[in-house]
N, C-alpha and C positions, 0 to 999 in steps of 0.2 A: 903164605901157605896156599897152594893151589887146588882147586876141587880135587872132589873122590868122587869117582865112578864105582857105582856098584852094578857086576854085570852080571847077567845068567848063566850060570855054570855050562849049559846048551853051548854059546855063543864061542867061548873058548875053543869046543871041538869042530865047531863049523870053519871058523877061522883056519886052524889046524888045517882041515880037510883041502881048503881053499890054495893053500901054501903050498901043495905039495902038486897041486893042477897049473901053477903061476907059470906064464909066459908071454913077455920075462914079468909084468906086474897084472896086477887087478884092482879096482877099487870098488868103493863101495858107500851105502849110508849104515848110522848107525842110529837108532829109533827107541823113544827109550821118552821117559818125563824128568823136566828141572824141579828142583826143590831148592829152596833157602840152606839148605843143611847139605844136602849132595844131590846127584845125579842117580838119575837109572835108566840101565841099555838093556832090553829085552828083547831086543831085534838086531842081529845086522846081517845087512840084504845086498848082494852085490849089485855091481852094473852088470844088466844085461848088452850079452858081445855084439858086436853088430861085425855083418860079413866083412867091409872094406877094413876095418878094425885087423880081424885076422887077418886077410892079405897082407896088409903091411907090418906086419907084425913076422908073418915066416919068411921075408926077404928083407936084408939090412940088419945092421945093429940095434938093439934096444935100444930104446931112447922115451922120455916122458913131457919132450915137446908135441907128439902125436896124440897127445891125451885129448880126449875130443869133451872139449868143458860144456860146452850146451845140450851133448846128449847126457851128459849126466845131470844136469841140471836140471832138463826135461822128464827123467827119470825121478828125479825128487820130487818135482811136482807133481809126476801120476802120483807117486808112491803116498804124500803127502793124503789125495784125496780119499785114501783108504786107511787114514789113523783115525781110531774114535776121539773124541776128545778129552785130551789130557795127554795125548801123546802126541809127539814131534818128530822132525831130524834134528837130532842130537849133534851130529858131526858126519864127519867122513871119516874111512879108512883105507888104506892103501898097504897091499902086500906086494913088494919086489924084490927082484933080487941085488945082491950088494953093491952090484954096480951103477943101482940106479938111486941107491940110499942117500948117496948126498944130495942130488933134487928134489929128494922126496917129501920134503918139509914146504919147501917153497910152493910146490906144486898145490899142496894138500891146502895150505892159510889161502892160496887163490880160489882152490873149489868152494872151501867155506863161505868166502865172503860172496862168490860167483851162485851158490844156491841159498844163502839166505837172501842173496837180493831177488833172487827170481821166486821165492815163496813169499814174500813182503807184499808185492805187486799184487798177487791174488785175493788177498785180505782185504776185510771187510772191516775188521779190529785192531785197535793200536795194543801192544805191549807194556804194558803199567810201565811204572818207575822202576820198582820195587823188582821186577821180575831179572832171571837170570839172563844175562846175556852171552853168557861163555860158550863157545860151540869147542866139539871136539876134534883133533885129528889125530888119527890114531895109526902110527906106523910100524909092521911088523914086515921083518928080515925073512926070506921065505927060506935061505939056507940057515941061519942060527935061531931063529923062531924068539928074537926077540921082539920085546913090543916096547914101545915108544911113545908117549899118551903126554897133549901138552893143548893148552887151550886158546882160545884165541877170543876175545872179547869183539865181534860184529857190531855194537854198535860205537865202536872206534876202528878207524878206517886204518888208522895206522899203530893199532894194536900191533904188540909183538908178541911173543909167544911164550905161555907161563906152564910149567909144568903141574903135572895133575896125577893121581893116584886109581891104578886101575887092578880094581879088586873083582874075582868070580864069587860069587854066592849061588849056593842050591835055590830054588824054589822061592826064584826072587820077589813073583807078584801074588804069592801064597794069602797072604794078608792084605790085600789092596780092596777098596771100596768101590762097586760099578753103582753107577747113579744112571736112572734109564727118567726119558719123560717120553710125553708123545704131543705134539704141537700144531693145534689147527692154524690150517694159514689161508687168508683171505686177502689176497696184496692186490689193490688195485694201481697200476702204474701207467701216468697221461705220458701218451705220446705226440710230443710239441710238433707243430705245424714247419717249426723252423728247424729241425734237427732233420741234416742230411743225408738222403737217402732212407727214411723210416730206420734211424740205425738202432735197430730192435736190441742188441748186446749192449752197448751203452747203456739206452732208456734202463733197461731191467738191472744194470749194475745199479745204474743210478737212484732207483727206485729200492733197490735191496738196500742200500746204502742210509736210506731214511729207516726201512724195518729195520733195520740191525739195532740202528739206537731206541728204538723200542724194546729190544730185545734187552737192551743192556740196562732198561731202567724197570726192566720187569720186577714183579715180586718172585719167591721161589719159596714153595714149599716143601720141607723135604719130610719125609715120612708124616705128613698133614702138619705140619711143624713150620713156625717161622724162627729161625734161630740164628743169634749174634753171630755177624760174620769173621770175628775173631773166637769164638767157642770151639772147641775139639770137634769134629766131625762124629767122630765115634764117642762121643761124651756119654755116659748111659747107657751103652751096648756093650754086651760082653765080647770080647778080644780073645782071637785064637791063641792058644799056647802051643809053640813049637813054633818051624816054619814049612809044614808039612802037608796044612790043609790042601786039599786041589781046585774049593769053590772060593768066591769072593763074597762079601757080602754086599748087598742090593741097596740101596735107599730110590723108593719111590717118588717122584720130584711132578709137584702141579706149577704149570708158570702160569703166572697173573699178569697181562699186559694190562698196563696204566692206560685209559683213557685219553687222559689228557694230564699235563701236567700241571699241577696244585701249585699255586705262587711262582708260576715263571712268568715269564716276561710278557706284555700284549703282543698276541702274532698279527699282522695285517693281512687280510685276503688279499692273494693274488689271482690275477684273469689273466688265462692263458689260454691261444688260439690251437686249438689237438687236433690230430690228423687219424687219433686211436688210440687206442690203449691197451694192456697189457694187464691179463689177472691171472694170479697164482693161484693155483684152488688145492687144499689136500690137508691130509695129516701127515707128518712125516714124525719117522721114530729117531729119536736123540740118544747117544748114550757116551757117558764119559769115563773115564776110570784114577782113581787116586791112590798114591802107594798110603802103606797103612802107618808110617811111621809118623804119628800126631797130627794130621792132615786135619788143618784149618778148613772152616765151612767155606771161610772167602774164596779157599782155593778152588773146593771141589765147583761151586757155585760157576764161578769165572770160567772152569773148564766142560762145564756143560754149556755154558750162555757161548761159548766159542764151538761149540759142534752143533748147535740148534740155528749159526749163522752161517758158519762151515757148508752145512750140508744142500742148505737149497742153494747156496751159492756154488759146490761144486757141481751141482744137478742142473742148473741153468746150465753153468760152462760146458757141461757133457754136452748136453742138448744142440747147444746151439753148434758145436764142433759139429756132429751129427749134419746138422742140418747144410754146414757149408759143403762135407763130404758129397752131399747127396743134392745138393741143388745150386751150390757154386756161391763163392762170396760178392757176384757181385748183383746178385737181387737186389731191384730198385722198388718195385710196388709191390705192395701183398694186398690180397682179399681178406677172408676171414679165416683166419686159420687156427686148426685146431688139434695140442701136441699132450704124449703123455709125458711126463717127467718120469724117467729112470728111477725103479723103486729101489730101496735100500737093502743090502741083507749083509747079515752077520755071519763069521765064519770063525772057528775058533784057532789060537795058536798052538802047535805042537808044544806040549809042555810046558802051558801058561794057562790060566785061569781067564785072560782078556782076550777080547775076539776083533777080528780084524772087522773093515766093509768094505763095498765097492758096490756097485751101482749097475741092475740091468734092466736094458730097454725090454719088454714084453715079447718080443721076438728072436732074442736072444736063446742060445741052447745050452745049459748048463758046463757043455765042453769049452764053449768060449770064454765063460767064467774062470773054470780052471786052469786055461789056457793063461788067461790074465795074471791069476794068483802066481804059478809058472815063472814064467815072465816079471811081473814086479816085484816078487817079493822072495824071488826061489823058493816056495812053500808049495807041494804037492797040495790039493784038496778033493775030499770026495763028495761025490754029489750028494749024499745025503746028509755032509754037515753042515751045507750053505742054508740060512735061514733066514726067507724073505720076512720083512718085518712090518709091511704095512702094505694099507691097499694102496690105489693109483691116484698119484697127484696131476693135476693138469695143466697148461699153460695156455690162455686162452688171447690169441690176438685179435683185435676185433677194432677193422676199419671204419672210421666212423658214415652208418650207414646211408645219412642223410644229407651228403655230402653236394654241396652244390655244384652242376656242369657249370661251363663256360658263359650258355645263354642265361643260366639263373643267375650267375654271378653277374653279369652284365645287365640282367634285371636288377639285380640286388642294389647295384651302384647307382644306374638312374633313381632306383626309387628313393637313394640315401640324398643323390642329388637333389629332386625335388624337395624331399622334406628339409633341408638347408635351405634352398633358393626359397621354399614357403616360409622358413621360420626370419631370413634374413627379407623378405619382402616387405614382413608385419613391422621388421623394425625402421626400413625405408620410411612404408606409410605415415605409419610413427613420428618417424621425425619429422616426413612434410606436414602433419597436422600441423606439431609443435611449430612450426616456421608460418605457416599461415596465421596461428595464433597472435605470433608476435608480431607479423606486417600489421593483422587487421587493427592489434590493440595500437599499433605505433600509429598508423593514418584515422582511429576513433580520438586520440588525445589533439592531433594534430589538426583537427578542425573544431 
């Protein structure tokens, strides 16, 4: 038996609307969270067209060899850095017309497996066992408006294709649980004397890469609560009746990073030669959300611990994209430099209780924001529902200041020389004592 998609009645007329604009196809993602029991799509977001796109598109036959798979791919991944945690791309979908319906499958299991691998790559965190691997692709007829919903399991490469159950529901995330923290960060990351070129995006993945699994062996507190990670989330709270509410309910979450870890293994210091390093300074705002249908604490837990790694991690990548824009990728020395990280802010969905984010520099104009929303997500926004959610975090690089020239260096070694040539001079002496000792005693016996 194959999954059930439960989608938001919204989605359905957007789709519609979409069908009747098609020429000759369109695609798209569809954004939504996995569960052990079913699926849910609260989102789906076309590709945005790109000019050459149209051109060859009003001269020649349709055709879905021209499907340009890295700009949609590329579009998953903006789109991606603007899901709170607990939501994903769910799948892709594709509206053409019938002439284009028998490729249309093939086309669609290629994009799937073409943008989970380019959102895998960005990750900081693996995918449990347990977790769902089915992605969607979902094909709808623009002249008979039928739809077409069939899965594809991504982490089998030579998955085939199972069919799946695609139901609309009114006021899909009416009952879902937003879980918010706020997380000081204090990252200090060495930048090794032997990594080429100071290659600053590396060091700081790499150094994210150590906090993450901090993150992942934190404690959580959830409404000043420590509680069994298979327990109902909503255990003890009363539960809406209907499915009509328009808010969600809150749980306030404190993380407790571990020190150090209790009965692991001896670590050995390691000495390593730095040329700088790297500190993340700030608070940033976290926030997840979990549908309400018996939502395990392990769950909600996991998809908070995945947006509090998510998020500095897409706020580096922003940054440092930034920086190649604006100063060129192939900077070989830095001084001391000093950056803000892109604050976070929250925006809510037409018709949904859960709020999108996306990420702006300080000098940014809230037109470009909406521009963005626009653009990645076909979602209108007004300025006054965008809600920045925290103060300014900063990225602080810093050359190590006492750095030896060429002549101290060259001091540096004579003086290493000497203190060698002194220490191995004492063990000459040394031995010529011992050797004189032994003539004299040999010619004291021998008279």
């Amino acid at each position: 038996m194959g999954r059930t998609y439960l989608v938001e009645e919204s989605i359905g007329q957007y789709l519609t609307e979409l069908s009747t604009k098609v020429k000759p196809y369109v695609t798209g993602l569809l954004i939504g969270q996995c569960s052990p029991q079913r699926d849910y799509v609260i989102r789906a977001v076309r590709t945005p067209p790109k000019e050459q796109q149209q051109q060859e598109e009003s001269v020649g036959p349709p055709r879905l060899a021209s499907l340009d798979e890295e700009w949609i791919t590329t579009h998953a991944s903006q789109v991606s850095r603007m899901l709170p945690g607990g939501l994903l791309v769910l799948g892709v979908f594709m509206i053409a017309t019938p002439e284009l319906a028998k490729d249309g499958q093939n086309a669609l299991r290629k994009l799937i497996f073409s943008v989970e691998k380019s959102l895998c790559k960005r990750r900081l965190w693996k995918p449990t066992e347990e977790e769902v691997s089915d992605r969607a692709a979902l094909q709808i007829c623009s002249a008979t408006k039928k739809v077409v919903c069939r899965t594809y399991d991504v982490q089998d490469p030579k998955s085939s294709a199972k069919p799946a159950d695609w139901k609309y529901q009114s006021a899909l995330t009416a009952s879902w649980v937003a879980l918010g923290c706020t997380v000081n960060v204090n990252i200090h990351i060495p930048l090794l004397a032997t990594s080429p070129n100071h290659d600053l995006e590396k060091n700081t993945k790499n150094g994210l890469n150590r906090w993450s699994k901090q993150i992942e062996d934190s404690v959580f507190l959830i409404n000043g609560q420590v509680k069994d990670e298979d327990a109902e989330l909503l255990e003890g709270q009363k539960k809406f009746r209907g499915n009509t509410q328009p808010s969600t309910l809150f749980s306030d979450v404190k993380v407790l990073t571990q020190l150090g870890q209790a009965g692991s293994a001896r670590s050995t210091a390691t000495v390593q030669v730095c040329s700088g390093s790297i500190n993340l300074r700030g608070a940033v705002k976290c926030r997840a959300y979990i549908h309400g249908n018996k939502p395990k604490v392990k769950e909600a837990i996991q998809a908070l611990k995945r947006d509090i790694i998510n998020t500095l991690s897409d706020r580096c990548e922003i940054l440092f994209e930034d920086l190649i824009l604006n100063e060129g990728p192939q900077k070989k020395n830095f001084g001391r430099e000093y950056h803000v990280l892109p604050q976070r802010l929250f925006v809510p969905v037409a018709g949904s209780s859960v709020m999108l984010s996306d990420y702006k520099f300080g000098d940014e104009a809230a037109g470009e924001i909406q521009e963005r929303f626009v653009e990645m997500l076909d979602q209108p926004v007004q300025a006054e529902d965008m809600h920045i959610a925290e103060d300014i975090s900063t990225v602080d690089i810093c050359p190590v200041t006492d750095s030896p020239s060429d002549t101290q260096q060259a001091q540096l070694t004579k003086a290493t020389l000497l203190l060698k040539l002194q220490q191995n001079m004492g063990l000459v002496v040394a031995a010529a004592v011992a050797v004189l000792a032994s003539i004299f005693s040999f010619n004291y016996f021998s008279d």
